[in-house]
N, C-alpha and C positions, 0 to 999 in steps of 0.2 A: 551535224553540229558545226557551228560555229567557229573558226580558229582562237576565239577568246575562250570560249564554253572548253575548247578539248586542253587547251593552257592548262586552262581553272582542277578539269582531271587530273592531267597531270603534278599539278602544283600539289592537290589533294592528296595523293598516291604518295609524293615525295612526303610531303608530311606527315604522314603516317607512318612511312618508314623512320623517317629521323625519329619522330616521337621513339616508338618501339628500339629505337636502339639507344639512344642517348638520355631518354625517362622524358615522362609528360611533360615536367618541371623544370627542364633545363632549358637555357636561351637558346640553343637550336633548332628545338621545337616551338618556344613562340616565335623563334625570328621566321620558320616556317608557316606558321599558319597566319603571320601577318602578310605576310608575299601572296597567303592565297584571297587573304582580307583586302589587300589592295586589287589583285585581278576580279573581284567581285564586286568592287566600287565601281573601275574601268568599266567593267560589262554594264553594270546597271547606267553609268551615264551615257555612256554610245546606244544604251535603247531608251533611253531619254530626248537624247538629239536626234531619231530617229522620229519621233514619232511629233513631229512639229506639226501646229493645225495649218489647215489652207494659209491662212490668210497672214502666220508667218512667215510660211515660205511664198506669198505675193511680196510681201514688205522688203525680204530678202533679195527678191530678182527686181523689184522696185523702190527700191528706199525714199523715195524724193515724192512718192503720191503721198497724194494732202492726208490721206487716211494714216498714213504711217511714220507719221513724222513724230519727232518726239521734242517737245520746248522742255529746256532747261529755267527754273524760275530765278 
C-alpha cells in the first residue's frame, strides 16, 4: 500500500474511534471524517497526475513543439 492509501487507514480507524466515543453527531466526528474526505481527494488527484497520456508528457518535456503550443485568443 501506498503511504497516502495507509494515511487514508489510519485517518479511518481514528474516526471511528472518535465517532464511538464522542457520538456520530458531534463536530469531532465530522471534523474526523472530513480529514479522511480530504486524504481521499489527495489520493484520487495524485492518480490523476499520474496517469498523463504520451503526448502530455511529450508537450511537458517539449513545450515549444508546434503540436503543443497553446494561442491565447
Amino acid at each position: 500500500m501506498s503511504d497516502i492509501q495507509n494515511k487514508i487507514s489510519e485517518e479511518v480507524k481514528q474516526a471511528r474511534e472518535v465517532c464511538d466515543t464522542s457520538g456520530d453527531s458531534s463536530a469531532e466526528c465530522a471534523a474526523a471524517w472530513d480529514a479522511v474526505e480530504e486524504l481521499q481527494a489527495e489520493a484520487s488527484h495524485q492518480r490523476q497526475e499520474k496517469q498523463k497520456t504520451s503526448f502530455e508528457k511529450y508537450c511537458d518535456d517539449n513545450p515549444e513543439a508546434a503540436e503543443c503550443r497553446v494561442y491565447d485568443d
